[in-house]
C-alpha positions as CSV (number, residue, x, y, z in Angstrom):
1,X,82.4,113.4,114.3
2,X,86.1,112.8,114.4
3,X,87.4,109.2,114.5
4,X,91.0,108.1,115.1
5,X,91.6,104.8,113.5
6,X,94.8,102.9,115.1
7,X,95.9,99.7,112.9
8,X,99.2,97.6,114.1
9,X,97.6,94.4,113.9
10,X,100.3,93.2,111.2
11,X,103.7,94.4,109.8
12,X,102.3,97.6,109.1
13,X,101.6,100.4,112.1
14,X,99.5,102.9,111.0
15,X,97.2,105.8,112.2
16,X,94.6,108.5,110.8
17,X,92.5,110.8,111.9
18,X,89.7,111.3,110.4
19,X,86.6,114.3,109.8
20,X,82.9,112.4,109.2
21,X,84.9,110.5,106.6
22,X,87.1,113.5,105.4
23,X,90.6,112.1,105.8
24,X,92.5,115.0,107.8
25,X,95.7,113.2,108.8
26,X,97.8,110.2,109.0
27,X,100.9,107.9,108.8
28,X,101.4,104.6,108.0
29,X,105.2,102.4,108.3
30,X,106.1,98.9,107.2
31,X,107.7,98.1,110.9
32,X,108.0,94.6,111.6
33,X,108.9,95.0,114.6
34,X,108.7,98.0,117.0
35,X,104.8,98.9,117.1
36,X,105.1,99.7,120.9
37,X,107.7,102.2,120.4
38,X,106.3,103.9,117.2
39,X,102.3,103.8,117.9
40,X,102.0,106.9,120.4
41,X,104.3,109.1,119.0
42,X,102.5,108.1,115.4
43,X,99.5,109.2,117.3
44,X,100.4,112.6,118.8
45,X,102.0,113.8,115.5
46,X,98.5,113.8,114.3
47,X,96.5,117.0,114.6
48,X,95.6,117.8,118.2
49,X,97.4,114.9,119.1
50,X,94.6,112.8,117.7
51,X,92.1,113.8,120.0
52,X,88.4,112.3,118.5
53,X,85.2,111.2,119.2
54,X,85.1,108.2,118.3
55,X,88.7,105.6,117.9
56,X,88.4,102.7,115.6
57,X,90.7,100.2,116.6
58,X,92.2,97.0,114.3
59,X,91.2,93.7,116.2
60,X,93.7,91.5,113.6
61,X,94.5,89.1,113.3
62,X,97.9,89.9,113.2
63,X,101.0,89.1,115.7
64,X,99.9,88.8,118.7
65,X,101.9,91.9,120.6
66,X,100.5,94.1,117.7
67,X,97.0,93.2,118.2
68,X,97.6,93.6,122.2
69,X,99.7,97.0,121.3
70,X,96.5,98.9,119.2
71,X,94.2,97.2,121.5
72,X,95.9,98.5,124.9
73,X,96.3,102.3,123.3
74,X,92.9,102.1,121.9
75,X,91.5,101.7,125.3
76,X,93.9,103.9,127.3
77,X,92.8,107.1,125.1
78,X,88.9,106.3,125.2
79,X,88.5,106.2,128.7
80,X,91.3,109.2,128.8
81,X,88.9,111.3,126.6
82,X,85.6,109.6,127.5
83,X,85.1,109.0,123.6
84,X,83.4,105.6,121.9
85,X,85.8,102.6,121.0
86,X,85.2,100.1,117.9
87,X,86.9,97.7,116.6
88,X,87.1,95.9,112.9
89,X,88.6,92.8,111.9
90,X,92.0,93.8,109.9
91,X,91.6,91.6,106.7
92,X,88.2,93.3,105.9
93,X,90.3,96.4,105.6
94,X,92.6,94.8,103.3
95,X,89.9,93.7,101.8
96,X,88.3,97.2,101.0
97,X,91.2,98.4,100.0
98,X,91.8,96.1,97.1
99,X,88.5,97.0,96.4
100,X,89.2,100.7,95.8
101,X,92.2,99.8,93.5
102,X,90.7,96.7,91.7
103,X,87.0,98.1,91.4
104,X,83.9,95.6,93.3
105,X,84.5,92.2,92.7
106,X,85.7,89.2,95.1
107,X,88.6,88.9,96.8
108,X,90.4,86.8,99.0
109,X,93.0,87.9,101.8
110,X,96.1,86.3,102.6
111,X,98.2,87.9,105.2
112,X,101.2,86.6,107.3
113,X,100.3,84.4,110.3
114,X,102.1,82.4,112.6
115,X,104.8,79.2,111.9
116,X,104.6,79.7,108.6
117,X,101.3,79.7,108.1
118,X,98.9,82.3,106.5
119,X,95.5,84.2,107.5
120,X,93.0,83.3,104.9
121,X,89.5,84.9,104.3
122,X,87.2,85.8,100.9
123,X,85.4,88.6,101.0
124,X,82.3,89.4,98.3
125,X,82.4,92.1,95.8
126,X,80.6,94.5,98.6
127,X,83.1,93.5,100.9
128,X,81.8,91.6,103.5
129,X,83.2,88.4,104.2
130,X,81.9,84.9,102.3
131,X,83.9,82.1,104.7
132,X,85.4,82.2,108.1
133,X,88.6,83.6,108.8
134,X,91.3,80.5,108.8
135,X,95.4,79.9,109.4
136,X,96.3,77.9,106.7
137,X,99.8,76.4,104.9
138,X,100.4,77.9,101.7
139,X,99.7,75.1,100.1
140,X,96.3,74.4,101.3
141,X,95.7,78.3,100.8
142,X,96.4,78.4,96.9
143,X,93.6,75.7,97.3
144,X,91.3,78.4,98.1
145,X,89.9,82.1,97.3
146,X,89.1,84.0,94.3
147,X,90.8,85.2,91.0
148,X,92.1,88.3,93.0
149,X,94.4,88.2,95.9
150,X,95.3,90.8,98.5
151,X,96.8,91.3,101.1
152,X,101.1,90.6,102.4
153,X,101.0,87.3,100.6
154,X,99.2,87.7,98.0
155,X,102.1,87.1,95.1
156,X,103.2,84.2,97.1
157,X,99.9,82.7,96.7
158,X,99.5,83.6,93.1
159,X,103.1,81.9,92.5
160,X,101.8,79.0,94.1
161,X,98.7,79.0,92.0
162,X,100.2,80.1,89.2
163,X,96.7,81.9,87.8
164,X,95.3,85.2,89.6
165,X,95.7,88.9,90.3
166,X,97.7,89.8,93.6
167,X,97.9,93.1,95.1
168,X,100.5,93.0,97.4
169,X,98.9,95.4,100.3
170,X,99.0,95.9,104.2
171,X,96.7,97.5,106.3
172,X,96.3,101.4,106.7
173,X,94.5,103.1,108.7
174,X,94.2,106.1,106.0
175,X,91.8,103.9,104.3
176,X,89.3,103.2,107.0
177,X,86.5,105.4,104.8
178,X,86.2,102.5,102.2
179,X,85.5,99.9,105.4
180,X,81.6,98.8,104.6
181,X,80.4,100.2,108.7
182,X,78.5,97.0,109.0
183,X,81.9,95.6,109.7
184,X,82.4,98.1,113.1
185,X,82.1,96.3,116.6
186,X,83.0,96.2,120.0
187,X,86.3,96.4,121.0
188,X,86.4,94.0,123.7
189,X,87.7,90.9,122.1
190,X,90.8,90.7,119.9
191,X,91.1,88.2,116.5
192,X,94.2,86.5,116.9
193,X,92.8,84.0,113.8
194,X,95.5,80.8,116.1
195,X,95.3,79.4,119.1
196,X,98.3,80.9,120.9
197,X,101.8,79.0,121.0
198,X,102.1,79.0,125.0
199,X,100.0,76.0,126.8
200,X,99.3,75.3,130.6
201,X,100.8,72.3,132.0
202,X,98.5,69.5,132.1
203,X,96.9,68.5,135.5
């Protein structure tokens, strides 16, 4: 089965395309800004265009547009090939990807949220999670977590802590084999891990 695995949750925008879980293609860029743009034509350099069986599909969290970007593209090509859609919380990635460089032990990652604020969450040495996912200050985020840190601020924790590993890493989608598949879901709500900025007026 062939899987196309869209992640532009974050900073990062990256795609892969994968056989069973035989990496055959994939990309992956340090953005910022400019997922919208940068997704599709990511996708359609990939072989076949990306055409799959399945697409796996980041949930975040992340910035908002990004989550709504892989989301939106995610559902426009499953019903476009009549294909299965999943989705997968984007820190567990991170996650599993610190464990294949660090070996299987603990983690905890810290990505960039919102206002200055940071996505928290721990993760156990088999790489499912151990706490809920929070947005915390950096201060009250060196107060938590494990020994090793992943993730886009994982040296700005450590220098806060002053004691720890960091592995300064961002989502890719080229990793999505080391994901443990108890982590896959339905792709039908996104994880923005923060109330959003905008309110409704009060009655």
């Amino acid at each position: 089965m062939k899987t196309l695995v869209i992640d532009c949750a974050t900073e990062a925008c990256s795609v892969a395309l994968f056989d069973g879980e035989t990496l055959v293609a994939g990309e992956c860029r340090v953005l910022g800004r400019g997922h919208a743009e940068a997704l599709v034509p990511m996708i359609e350099a990939l072989p076949d265009k990306g055409r799959a069986d399945r697409i796996a599909v980041a949930l975040g969290p992340g910035s908002f547009t990004g989550v709504r970007v892989g989301l939106a593209a995610a559902r426009a090509l499953a019903l476009a090939w009549q294909c299965d859609l999943v989705g997968y919380p984007t820190l567990a990635l991170v996650a599993a990807m610190a464990r294949g460089e660090a070996g299987a032990r603990p983690c905890t990652v810290a990505m960039t949220g919102g206002h200055g604020e940071w996505f928290v969450q721990g993760f156990s040495a088999d790489g499912l999670p151990t706490a809920e996912l929070a947005s915390l200050t950096p201060d009250a985020a060196a107060g938590t977590g494990n020994t090793l840190i992943a993730g886009s601020q994982a040296e700005a924790l450590i220098a806060l802590r002053g004691t720890g590993r960091a592995l300064p890493l961002w989502p890719d989608a080229r990793c999505f084999a080391l994901l443990p598949p108890a982590l896959l879901g339905p792709a039908d709500h996104p994880l923005y891990g923060r109330a959003p900025d905008a309110r409704l007026p009060a009655a």
